[in-house]
N, C-alpha and C positions, 0 to 999 in steps of 0.2 A: 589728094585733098581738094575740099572744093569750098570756094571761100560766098560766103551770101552776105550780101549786104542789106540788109533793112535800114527802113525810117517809117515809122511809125509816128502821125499824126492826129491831132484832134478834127473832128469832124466840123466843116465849113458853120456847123446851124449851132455848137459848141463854144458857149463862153469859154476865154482863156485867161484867168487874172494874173497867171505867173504874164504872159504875154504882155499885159498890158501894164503892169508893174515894169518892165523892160522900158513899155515906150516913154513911158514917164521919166523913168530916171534916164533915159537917152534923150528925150525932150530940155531934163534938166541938164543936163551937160550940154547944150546947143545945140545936138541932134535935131532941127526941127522937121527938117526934112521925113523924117520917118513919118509914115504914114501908120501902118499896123505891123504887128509883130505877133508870133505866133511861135508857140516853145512844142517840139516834139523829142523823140528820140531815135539815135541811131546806134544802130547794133552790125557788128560784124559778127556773125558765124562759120566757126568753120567743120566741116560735114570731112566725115569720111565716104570714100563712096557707097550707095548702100544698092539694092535690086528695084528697092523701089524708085518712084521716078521724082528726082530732086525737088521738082515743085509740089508734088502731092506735099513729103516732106517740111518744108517750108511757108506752105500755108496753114497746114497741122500745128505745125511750132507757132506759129502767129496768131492762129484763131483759138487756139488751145491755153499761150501762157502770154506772149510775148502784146500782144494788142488785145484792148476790151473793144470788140467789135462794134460794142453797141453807141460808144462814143468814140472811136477812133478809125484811120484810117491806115493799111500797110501798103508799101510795094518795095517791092524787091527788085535786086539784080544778082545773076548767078556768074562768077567766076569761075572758069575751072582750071584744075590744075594749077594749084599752088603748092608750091615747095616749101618747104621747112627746112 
């Protein structure tokens, strides 16, 4: 088995208000220190092995369902060989 990790982010030039909703309410709690805050997601997959080559795969799944290209950003890291 082969384990992928993604995070999936919003693109630098992309408002964020879930993000800035954060700083706020972490502002209110006396967080002042925070400067900016920025909300994505992270996704573990895990692959069986296939013929084709893991990252063709993995950026397929990314540009395909897992990220909107056109506002986000991905990268990955590939594990291999993981046991169950």
């Amino acid at each position: 088995m082969i384990k992928v990790k993604i995070h999936v982010t919003l693109r630098e030039s992309v408002l964020d208000p879930q993000g800035t909703a954060v700083k706020s309410s972490l502002h209110a709690l006396n967080y002042h220190e925070v400067q900016d805050v920025r909300i994505g997601k992270y996704l573990e997959v895990t692959l069986e092995p296939t013929d084709r080559p893991i990252d063709e795969v993995v950026k397929e799944m990314c540009e395909r369902l897992l990220a909107n290209t056109v506002i986000e950003n991905y990268e990955y890291e590939v594990e291999e060989a993981v046991t169950k």
